[in-house]
N, C-alpha and C positions, 0 to 999 in steps of 0.2 A: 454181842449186841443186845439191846436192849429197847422196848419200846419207850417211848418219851413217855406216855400214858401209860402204868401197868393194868389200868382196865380198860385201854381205847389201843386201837394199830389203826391208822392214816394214813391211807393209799391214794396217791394225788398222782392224776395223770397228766402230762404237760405236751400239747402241739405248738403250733405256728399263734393262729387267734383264738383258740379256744372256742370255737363256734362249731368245728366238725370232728376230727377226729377224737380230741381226748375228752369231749363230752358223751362222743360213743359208746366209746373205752367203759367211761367213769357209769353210763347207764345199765352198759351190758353186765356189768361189774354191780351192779346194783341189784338186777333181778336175779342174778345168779345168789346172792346173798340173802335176799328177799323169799327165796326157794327155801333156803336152809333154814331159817324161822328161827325163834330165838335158841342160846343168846347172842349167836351171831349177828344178826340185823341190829341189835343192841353195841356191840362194844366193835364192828367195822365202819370205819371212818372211809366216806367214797368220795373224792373230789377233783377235779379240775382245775385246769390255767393255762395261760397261753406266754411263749418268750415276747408274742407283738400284741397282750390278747387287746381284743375289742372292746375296752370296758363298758358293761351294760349291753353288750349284745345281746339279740336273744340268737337259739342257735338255728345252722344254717337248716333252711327249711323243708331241704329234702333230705336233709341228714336226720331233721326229723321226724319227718313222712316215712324213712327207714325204719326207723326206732320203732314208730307204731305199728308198721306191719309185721314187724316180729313181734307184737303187743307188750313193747314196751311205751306208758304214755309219761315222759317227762314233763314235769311242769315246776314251773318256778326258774328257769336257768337262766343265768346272768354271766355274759363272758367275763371275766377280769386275765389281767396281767399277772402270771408270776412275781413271787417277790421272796426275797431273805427271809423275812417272817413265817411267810408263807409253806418255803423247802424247812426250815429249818422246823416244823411240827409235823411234818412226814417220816411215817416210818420208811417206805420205802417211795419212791419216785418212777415211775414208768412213761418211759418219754416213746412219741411216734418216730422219732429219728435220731440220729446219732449226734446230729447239730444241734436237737434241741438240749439232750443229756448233758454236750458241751456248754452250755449254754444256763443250764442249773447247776452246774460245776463251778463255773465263774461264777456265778450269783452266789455259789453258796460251798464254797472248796470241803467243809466239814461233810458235804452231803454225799461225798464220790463212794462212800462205800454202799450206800443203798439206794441210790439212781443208777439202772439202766434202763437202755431200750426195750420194751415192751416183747418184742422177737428175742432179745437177748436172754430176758427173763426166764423167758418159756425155754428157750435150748436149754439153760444152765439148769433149771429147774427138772427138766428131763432126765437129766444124769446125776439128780440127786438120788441117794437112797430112802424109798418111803419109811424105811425105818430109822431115818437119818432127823426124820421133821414130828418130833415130838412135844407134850403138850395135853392137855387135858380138857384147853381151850382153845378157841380158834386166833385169840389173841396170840398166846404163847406158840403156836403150831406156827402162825405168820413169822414171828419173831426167830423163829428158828430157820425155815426154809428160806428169810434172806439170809443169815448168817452161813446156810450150806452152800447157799448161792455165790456168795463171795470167796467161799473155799474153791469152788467150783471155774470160779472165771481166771482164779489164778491157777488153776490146771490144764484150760482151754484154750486153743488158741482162738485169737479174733475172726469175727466171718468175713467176708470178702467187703471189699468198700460198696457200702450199699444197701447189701444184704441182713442188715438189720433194721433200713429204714420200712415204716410203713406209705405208703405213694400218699398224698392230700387228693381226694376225691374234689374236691373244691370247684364249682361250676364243670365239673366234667360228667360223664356217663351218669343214668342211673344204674347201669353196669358195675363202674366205677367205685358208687357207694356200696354196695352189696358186696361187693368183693372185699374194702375196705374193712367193714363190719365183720363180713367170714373171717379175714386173720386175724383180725383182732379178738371175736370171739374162739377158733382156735388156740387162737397162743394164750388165755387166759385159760384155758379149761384144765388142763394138770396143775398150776398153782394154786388154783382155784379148788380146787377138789381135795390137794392137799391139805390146803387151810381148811376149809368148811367141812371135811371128813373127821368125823370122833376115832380117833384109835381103835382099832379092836384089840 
């Protein structure tokens, strides 16, 4: 594999509307990046979409009342709809549930080796070897730990039906959101660290 950009890797997370959880995803995913200073903040591509999104929505409002209390402050976001174009300039795709993955698949059948679940990610990633995800840059470091990842899923077997979705906080708890945020911040933190970590 290879990036579609050899100076950019485009990480696009896809929910339901795009209004709660993969704007989370795509923020938390942001500061995390924002940490790491350049040239990573430079050549990491962060984005979102939805399979029903909202187009023009702004996002849900205690989603991002979340966001700020862990001092993240978003601004500028605009829900829209997934689209062909859209999967088809991702490097890798990290979907809230398993229907959505299905669902960037059909829209985009070339995409199946670098879309999955967001939970799937992070296991598969797990059982990669850090010496496995090489690189000099955080581009090339991306570029590899999906490639270990696809070695990986074909050695794993699948999780239980379910167990890769993340739940939609969507008008529920603010329990609910917080929780939502935790896994999602979780399961990004070894990929995460992989990518944005210089080799020693």
């Amino acid at each position: 594999m290879t990036a579609t950009n050899p100076d950019r890797f485009h990480l696009l997370f896809v929910c339901t509307a795009n209004i709660c959880r993969s704007p989370i995803a795509a923020e938390l995913t942001r500061r995390r990046i924002r940490a790491a200073g350049p040239p990573a903040d430079r050549c990491l591509l962060v984005s979102s979409a939805g399979t029903h999104g909202h187009d023009g929505a702004a996002m849900d409002p205690r989603a991002e009342a979340l966001l700020r209390s862990l001092g993240v402050r978003p601004a500028g976001f605009s829900a829209r709809t997934v689209t062909t174009a859209l999967v088809a300039t991702a490097d890798l795709v990290l979907t809230a549930e398993r229907r959505h993955l299905e669902d960037v698949v059909a829209l985009c059948p070339e995409a199946h080796a670098r879309t999955f679940t967001i939970l799937e990610f992070a296991r598969l990633a797990g059982r990669v070897d850090p010496g496995r995800v090489i690189g000099a840059c955080a581009v090339s470091r991306a570029v590899s730990l999906v490639r270990e990842a696809v070695l990986m899923r074909g050695m794993t077997p699948p999780g239980a039906p379910g167990a890769d979705d993340i739940a939609d906080p969507h008008r529920r708890t603010d329990e609910d959101y917080r929780a939502c945020a935790t896994t999602i911040d979780g399961a990004l933190h070894l990929p995460l660290r992989s990518i944005l970590s210089a080799p020693v």
